[in-house]
N, C-alpha and C positions, 0 to 999 in steps of 0.2 A: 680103141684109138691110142697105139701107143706112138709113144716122144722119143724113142730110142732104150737103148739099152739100160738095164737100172742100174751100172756101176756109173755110167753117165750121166742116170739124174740126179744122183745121188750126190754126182761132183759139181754139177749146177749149183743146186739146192743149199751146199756148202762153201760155194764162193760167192755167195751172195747174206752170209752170217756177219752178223754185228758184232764187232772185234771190241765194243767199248767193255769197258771191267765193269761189271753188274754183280747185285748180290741181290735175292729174294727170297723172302721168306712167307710160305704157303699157311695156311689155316692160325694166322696169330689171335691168340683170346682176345678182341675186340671188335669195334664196329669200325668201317672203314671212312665212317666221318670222323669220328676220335681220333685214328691216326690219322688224316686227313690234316688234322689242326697243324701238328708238328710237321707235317713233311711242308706243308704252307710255306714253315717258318724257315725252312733250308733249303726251298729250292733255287738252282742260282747261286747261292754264297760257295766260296773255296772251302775245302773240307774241311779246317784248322776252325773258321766259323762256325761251318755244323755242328761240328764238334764241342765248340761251347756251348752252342743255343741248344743243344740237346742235352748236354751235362747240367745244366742249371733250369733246364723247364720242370716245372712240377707234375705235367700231367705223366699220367701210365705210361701211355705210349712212348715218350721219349726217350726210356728206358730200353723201350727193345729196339728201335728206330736207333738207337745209338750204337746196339751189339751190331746191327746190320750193317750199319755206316761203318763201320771201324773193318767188317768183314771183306765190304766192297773194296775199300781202302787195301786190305792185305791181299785181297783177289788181284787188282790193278798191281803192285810190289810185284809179288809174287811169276803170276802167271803171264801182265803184258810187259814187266819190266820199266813198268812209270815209276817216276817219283811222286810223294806225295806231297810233295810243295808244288806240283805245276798240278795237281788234281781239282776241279768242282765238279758241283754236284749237277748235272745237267738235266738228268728226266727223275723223278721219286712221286711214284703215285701209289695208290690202295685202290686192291679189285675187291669187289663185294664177295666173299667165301660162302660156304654154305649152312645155315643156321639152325639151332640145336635147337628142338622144341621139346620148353617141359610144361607140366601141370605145376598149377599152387592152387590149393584147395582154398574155398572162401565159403562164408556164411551160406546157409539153406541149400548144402550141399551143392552149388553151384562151384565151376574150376576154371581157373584164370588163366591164360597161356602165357608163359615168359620164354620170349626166345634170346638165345644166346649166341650170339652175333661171332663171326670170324670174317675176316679179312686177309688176303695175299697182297703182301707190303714191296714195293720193288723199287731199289734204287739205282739210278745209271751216272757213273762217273766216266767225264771226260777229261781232256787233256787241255789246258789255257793258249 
């Protein structure tokens, strides 16, 4: 059942692409309810807020959540030609990654499973 030619789907397919400035980042060392917490905390706010609530949060997460933000941020400059004073932060959610299973040995030779949790972190910035 074809739809036409593939240089045509392919034009379809590409005028129908989300032009907002995004940055994501794939397999981050945690659980996606952790970073969950902090992206909570910025969804919504203009990025100059993110930006503080992420500099001054204490947990892990807002650590990388902050390289990312800053990233998105020079993605939008950069590539769509926004400013970052008309920028917030409009979509930022955590997809559940794929989990690292190890052994920890415990008494009477019996072994404990600890898995080790990743998460793909995605932030979407628009324009006010």
């Amino acid at each position: 059942m074809s739809r036409g030619h593939r240089s045509q789907i392919k034009r379809e397919r590409n005028a129908n692409k989300d032009t907002r400035p995004s940055a994501k980042l794939s397999y981050a060392r945690m659980s996606a309810q952790k970073a969950g917490f902090v992206l909570d905390a910025i969804r919504g706010k203009d990025v100059a807020t993110a930006l503080a609530i992420v500099t001054y949060n204490p947990r892990y997460a807002s650590s990388v959540i902050k390289k990312l933000l800053e990233s998105a941020i020079a993605n939008a400059e950069n590539n769509n030609g926004l400013r970052a004073d008309d920028l917030y932060v409009e979509e930022c959610y955590a997809n559940k990654g794929p989990t690292m299973k190890r052994i920890r040995p415990r008494a009477q030779g019996r072994a404990y499973r600890i898995e080790k949790r990743t998460c793909h972190i995605t932030i979407v910035l628009n324009e006010k």
